[in-house]
N, C-alpha and C positions, 0 to 999 in steps of 0.2 A: 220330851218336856214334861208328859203328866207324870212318868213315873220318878223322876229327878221330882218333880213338887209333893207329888203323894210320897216318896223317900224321906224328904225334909220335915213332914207334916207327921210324921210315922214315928222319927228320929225323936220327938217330943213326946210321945202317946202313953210312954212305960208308967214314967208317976204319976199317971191318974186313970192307968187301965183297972184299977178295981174299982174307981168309981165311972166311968165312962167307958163305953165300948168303944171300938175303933171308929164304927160308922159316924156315931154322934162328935167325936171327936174332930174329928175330919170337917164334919157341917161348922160345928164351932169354928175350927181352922179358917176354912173359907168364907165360911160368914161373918166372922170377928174381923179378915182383912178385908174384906167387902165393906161393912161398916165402920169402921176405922178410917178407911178411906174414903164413904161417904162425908163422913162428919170435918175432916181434913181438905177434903173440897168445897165442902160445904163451906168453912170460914173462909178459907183464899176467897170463895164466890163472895160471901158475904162482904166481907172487907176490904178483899182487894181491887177485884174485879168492878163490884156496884158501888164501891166505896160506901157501905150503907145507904145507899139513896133511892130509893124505888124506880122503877121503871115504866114511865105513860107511854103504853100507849094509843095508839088512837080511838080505839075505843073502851079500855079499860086502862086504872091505875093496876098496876102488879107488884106488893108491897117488897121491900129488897128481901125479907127472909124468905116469901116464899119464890120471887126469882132465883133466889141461892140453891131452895132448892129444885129447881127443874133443871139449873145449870150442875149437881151432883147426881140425878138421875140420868141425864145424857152419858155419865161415864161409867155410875155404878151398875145401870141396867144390861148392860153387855157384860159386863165384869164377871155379874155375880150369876148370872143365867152360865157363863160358860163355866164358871166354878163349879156350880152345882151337877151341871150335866157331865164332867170330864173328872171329873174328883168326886164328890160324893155319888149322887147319884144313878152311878153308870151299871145296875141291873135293872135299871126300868126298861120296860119292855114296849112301852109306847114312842112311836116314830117322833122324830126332831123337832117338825113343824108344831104336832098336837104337844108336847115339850111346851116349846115357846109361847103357845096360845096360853098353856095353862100358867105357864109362869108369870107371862103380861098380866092376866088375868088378876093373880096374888100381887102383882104389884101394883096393879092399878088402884085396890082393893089399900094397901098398903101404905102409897101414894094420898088416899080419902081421908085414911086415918091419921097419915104425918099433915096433909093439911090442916085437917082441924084440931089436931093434938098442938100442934107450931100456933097456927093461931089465938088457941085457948094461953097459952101458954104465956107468949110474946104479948097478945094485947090483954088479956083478960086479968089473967095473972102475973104480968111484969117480969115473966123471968127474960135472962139473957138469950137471943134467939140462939148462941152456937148451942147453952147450958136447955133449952127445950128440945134440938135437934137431936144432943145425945142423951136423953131421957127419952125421948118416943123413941129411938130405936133400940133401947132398951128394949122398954114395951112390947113392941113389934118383933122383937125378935121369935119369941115364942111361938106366936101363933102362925111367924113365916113356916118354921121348923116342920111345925104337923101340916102345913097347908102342903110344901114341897111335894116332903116325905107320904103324903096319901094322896096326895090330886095330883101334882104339876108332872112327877118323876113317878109315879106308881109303878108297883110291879105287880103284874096281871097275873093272876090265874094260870096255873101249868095247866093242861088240858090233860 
């Protein structure tokens, strides 16, 4: 299976290998379909699922964009953690578990800033909550990139 997706992913890399290396390309790859389909669940959640309506309960309101999205991180957070470690990633030299801590870690981290980016966005400034959701992860794409690429997936020191 990875090397059928890395094949697929590879079969597109020629027209734009002089401006883009393989690796970054690849991140792009699975992070483009990671977020992509963030933002795609993210409406169904919004729309269809919550029908726009927020969610009480018992002891907090939970407004519907940002139940939308902890209902698109339930699916994109395994997604994109196996993307990264099985396709991009895969000379990091640190074991699976310390992986996934540091991954959580960035997404949590990532998580802070789509709430308050969603919120500023939706209440502050009136945009449409799907048209804030795919603006922050604009945003947020960058700084995933260097967070992975040097904390989550690093590669250690040869000795």
């Amino acid at each position: 299976m990875r090397k059928t997706l890395l094949k697929f992913i590879d079969f597109f890399h020629p027209p734009f290998a002089r401006l883009i290396p393989l690796h970054t390309f690849r991140y792009l790859a699975s992070g483009g379909t990671t977020a992509l389909m963030g933002v795609v669940i993210y409406y169904i959640a919004y729309n269809f699922i919550l029908g726009q309506q927020d969610v009480r309960l018992p002891f907090v309101l939970v407004t519907a964009p940002i139940a939308a999205l902890i209902i698109e991180l339930c699916i994109t957070f395994p997604m994109g953690f196996l993307l990264n470690k099985y396709l991009v990633f895969t000379q990091s030299t640190l074991r699976g578990r310390q992986q996934l801590f540091r991954y959580a870690t960035v997404v949590f981290i990532n998580i802070l800033l789509n709430y308050a980016l969603i919120k500023l966005m939706v209440e502050t400034l009136h945009f449409y909550p799907t048209i804030a959701k795919f603006t922050t992860t604009c945003l947020l794409t960058i700084f995933s990139y260097f967070s992975q690429k040097h904390f989550s997936f690093r590669v250690g020191k040869k000795p």
